[in-house]
C-alpha positions in Angstrom: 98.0 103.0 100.3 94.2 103.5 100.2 92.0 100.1 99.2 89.0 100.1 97.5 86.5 97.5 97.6 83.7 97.0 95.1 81.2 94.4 95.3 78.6 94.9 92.7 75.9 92.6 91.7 77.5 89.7 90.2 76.2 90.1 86.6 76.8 93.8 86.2 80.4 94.3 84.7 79.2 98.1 82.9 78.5 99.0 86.9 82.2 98.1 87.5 83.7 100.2 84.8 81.1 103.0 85.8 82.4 103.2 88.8 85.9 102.7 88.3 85.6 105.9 86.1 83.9 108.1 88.2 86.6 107.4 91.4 89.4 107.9 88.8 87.0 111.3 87.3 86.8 112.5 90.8 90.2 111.8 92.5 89.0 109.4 94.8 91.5 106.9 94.0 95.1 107.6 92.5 98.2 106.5 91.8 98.9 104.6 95.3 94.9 103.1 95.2 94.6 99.1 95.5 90.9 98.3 93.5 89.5 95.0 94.7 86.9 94.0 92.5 84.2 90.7 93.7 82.5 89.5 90.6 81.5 86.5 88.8 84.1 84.5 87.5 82.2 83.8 84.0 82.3 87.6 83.5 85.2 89.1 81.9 85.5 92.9 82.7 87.4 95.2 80.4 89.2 97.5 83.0 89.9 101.2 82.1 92.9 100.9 80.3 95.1 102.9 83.4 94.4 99.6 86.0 96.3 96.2 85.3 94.9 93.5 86.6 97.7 92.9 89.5 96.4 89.3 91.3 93.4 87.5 90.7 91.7 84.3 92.8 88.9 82.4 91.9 86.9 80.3 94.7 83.8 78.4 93.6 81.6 81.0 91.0 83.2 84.2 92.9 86.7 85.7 91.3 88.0 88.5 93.0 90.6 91.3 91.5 92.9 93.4 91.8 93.9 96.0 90.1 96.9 98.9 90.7 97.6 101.6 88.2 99.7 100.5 85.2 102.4 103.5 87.2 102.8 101.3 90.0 104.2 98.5 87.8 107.5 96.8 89.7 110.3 95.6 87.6 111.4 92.7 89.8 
């Protein structure tokens, strides 16, 4: 499993998506890719519509997520 951590400026969600979209343009992350995501917890990001949001933790002003690709969904 390959993990990517992204810790951008707190109040700069349109960085985040930027990003996302260039790993997923360039390959750098696939199928089997963990996305963690620090950000502020008063921002609501609108995650390329292949990621779920898997877990998410809020401590204090920080939340962190984390996304998997919506193939990676478990039927428990």
């Amino acid at each position: 499993m390959q993990v990517v951590y992204l810790d951008p400026p707190y109040d700069s969600h349109n960085i985040i998506c930027g990003v996302i979209k260039r790993l997923q343009k360039y390959n750098w992350i696939d199928t089997n890719s963990l996305i963690i995501v620090e950000h502020a917890k008063k921002i609501k990001i609108k995650y390329p519509e292949t990621l779920f949001l898997w877990r998410e933790k809020i401590v204090g002003n920080t939340c962190i997520s984390c996304l998997k690709y919506i193939d990676n969904v478990v039927i428990s």
